[in-house]
N, C-alpha and C positions, 0 to 999 in steps of 0.2 A: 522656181517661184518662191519670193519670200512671202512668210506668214505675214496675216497684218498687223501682229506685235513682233518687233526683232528683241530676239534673247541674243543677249549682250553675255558674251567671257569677261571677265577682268581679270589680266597677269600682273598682280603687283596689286600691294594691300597696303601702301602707304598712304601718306596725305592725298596725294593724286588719284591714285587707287581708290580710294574715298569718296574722291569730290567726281570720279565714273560713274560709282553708284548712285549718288546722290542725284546724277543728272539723267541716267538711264530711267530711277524711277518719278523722276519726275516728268521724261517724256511721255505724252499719251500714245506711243507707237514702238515704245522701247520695255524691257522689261531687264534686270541684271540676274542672270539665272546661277551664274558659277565664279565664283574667287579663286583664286594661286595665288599662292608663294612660299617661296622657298621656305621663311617660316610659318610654318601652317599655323600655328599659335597667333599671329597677326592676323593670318586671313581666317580663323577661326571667329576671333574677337568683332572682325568687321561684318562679317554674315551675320554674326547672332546680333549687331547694334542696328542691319539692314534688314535682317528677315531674309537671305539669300538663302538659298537651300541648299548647292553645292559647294562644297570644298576642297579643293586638292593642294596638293604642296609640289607635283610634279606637271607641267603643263602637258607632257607627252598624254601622260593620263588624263587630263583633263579633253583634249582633245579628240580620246576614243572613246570616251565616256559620256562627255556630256552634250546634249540636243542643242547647241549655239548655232544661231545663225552667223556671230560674226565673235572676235576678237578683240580686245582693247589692249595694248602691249603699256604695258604700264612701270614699266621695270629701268634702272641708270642707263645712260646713255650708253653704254657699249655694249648693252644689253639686250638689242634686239634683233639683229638679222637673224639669229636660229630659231628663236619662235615664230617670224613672223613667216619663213619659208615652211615650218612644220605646219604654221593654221592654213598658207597659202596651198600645201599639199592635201590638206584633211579638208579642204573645199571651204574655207570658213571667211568670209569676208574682212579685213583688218585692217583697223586703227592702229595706228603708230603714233605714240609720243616723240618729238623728234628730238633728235635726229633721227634720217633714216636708217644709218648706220654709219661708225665711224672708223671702218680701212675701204680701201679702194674696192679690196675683191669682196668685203658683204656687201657692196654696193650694187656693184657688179651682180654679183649671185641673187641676191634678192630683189631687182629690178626684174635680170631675168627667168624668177622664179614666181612673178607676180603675174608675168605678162602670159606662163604658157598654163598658169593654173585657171585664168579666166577670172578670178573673182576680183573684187572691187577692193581699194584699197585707199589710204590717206592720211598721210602726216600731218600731224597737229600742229601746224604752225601756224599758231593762233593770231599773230600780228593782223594778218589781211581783215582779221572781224572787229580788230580795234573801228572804233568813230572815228577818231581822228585820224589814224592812217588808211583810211576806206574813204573819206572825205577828199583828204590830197590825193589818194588815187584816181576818185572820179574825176576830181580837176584835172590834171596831167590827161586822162580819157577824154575829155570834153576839151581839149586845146588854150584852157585858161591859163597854164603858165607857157605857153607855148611847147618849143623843143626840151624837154627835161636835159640841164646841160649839165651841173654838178651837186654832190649833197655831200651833205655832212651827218652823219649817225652814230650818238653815241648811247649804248648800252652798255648799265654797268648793275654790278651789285652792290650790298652793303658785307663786311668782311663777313658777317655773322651765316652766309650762306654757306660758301665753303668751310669754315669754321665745326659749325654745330649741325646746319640743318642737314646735309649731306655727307654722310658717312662715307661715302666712294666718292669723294671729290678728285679726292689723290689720283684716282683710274680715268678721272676726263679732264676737261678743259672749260676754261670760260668761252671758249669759241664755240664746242658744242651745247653746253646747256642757254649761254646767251646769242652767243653771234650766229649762230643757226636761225632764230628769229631775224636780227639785222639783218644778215645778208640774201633772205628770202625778199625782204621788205623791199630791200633795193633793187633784187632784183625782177620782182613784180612792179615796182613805181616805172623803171628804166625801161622795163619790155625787152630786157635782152641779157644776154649772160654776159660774166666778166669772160674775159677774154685774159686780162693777165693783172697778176696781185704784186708790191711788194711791200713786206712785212716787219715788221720789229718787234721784240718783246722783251719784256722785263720781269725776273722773280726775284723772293727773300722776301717780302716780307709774310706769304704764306708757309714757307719751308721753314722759318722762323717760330712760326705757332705752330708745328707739324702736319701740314698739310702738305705735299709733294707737288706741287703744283705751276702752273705760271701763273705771275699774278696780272699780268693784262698783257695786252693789242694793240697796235697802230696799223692799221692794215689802209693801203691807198691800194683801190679797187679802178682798174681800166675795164669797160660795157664794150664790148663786141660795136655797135653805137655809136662811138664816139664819147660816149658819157664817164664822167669820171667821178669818183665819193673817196671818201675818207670815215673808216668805220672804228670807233674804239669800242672795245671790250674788255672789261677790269672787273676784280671780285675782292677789290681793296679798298671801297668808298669804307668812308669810315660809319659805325655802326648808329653815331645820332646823325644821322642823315634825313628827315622827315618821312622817306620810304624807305622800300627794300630797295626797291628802281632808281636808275635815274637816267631818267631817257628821255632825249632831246633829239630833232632833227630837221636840219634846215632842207628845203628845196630850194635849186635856183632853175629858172627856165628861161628860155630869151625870152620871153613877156613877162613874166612873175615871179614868186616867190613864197614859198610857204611854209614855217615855222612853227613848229610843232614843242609841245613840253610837260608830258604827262608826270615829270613826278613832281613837280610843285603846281596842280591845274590848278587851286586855289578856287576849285567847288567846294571845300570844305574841310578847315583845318579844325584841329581838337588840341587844346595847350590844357599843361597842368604842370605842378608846378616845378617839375623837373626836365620835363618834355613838349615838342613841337611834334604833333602829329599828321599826316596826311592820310582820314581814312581811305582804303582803297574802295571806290566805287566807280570802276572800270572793269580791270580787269576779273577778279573772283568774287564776288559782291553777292551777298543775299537780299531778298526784297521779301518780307511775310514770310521767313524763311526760305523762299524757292531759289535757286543757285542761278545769276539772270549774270555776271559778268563777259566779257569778250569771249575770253577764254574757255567761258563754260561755252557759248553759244557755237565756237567752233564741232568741239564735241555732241551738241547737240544739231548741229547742222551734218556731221556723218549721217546718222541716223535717220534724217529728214530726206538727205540723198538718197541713202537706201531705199527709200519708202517710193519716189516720184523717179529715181533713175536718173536725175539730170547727174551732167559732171561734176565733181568736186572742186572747190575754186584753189586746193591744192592738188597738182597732179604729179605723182610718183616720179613724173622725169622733174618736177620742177622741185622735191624733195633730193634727188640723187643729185642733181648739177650742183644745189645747193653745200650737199655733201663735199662732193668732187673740189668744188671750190677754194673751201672752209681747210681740208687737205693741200690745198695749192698755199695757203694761207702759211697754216704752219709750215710747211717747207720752207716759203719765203724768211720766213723769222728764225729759222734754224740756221739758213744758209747766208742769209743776210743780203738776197741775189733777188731778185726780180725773177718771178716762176710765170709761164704762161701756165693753165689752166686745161688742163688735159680730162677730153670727157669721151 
């Protein structure tokens, strides 16, 4: 039985790490009791800016020590299947930033270390609580565009992510910090998994600025379905781009059609006299200072679950397939072969 305030862990004291706390103490059912990370000097600095009262730098420790109901995994993307199977054994409920994990066998291990530990569990794959992709989903629900037949998804960055904001850019991909999002999207719009990918890719111009990285994706995605998409992913949009984003995506259905364009929505641009800005007030937006964006509300929708028991509208297999996918992806692009999609 959970308490009726859940005490929230947070692993990872970064910006994200941050914007945990921020929303844990803004939920009336949530409470952020304990911080990690590796440098404890970060997660020190955040406690004392939140009022958190524990702090560790080793999550094992954290773990055996501190009274959490549940876990935030807050840490780069290849970063989480061993925390998330140590909270999943020390009984603690867990949030995942996603991806779930990126090789086959954390996938593997930590699906089936979720299922025999009992506790509740949920990748952030924040896209399903955008507006506008929760809109076109209900359409495609409701038979307004008819049979969803083909789409087009493109999710990109501005260079400055892998660049500067991400010091472990080099150790992931733009498929796991972005196309993770895409290809969840598609495959909640479509109602069915890819069945087979094939891929292309392009680097230099990150390996150029020293980043070790690919700089994008062309990935044509075949739905179990019939349905077919074409998904880009790039962290090369150049830097005056009006957002960090730039994400567009069409639907086609045999009745309809629906066209989506969230980095130029033109609810509200800001020019001066060097720059064209698009503030963000979708996805991490403050309102009276309270943290009200999509992405927050995912995070605060964990917690809401926890509270009432219903399902989470991400569920750990639709987290892993996503994974397994995203793998199918990169092989495609490696091999330059058309991969079926092995789950």
């Amino acid at each position: 039985m959970l308490r009726s305030v859940i005490r929230m862990a947070i692993v990872g004291a970064g910006t994200w790490g941050e914007n945990h706390a921020h929303i844990y103490q803004a939920h009336p059912m949530a409470e952020p009791v304990a911080i990690c990370d590796q440098d404890v000097a970060k997660a020190q600095a955040l406690a004392g800016r939140l009022g958190i009262a524990e702090v560790y730098q080793d999550y094992r420790e954290m773990l055996q020590r501190c009274s959490c109901d549940a876990v935030a995994i807050v840490t780069p993307d290849f970063a989480h299947a061993e925390i998330a199977v140590a909270a999943a054994r020390a009984g603690k409920h867990v949030l995942i930033e996603k991806p779930l994990a990126t090789t086959r066998e954390d996938v593997l291990t930590l699906t089936d270390e979720l299922a025999k530990s009992g506790v509740r569990a949920m990748v952030d794959l924040h896209n399903r609580w955008s507006p506008p992709f929760n809109q076109a989903w209900q359409a495609v629900q409701d038979g307004e565009l008819g049979t969803l037949y083909s789409a087009y998804f493109r999710l990109n960055d501005i260079k400055w992510v892998a660049t500067d904001l991400l010091p472990w850019a080099a150790r992931s991909s733009i498929l796991w910090f972005l196309g993770s999002h895409s290809l969840d999207t598609l495959r909640w719009l479509f109602g069915s998994d890819v069945k087979r990918v094939y891929a292309v890719r392009r680097s230099g111009l990150l390996k150029e600025a020293g980043v070790d990285t690919v700089d994008l994706y062309q990935s044509t995605l075949e739905f179990a379905n019939g349905g077919i998409a074409q998904m880009e992913n790039g962290w090369i949009t150049p830097n005056g781009n009006p957002n960090v984003n730039d994400m567009k995506c069409t639907l086609l259905g045999t009745r309809g059609m629906i066209s989506i364009d969230t980095t130029h929505h033109n609810l509200i641009q800001q020019v001066s006299e060097d720059r064209l800005r698009v503030p963000d007030v979708l996805v991490q937006n403050h309102v009276f200072g309270e943290p009200k964006g999509f992405a927050f509300e995912s995070i605060r929708g964990f917690i809401d679950r926890l509270v009432d028991g219903k399902p989470f509208p991400v569920s750990i297999e639709d987290a892993a397939r996503t994974s397994l996918a995203l793998l199918a992806i990169m092989e495609s692009a490696r091999t330059r072969q058309p991969v079926d999609v092995q789950y």
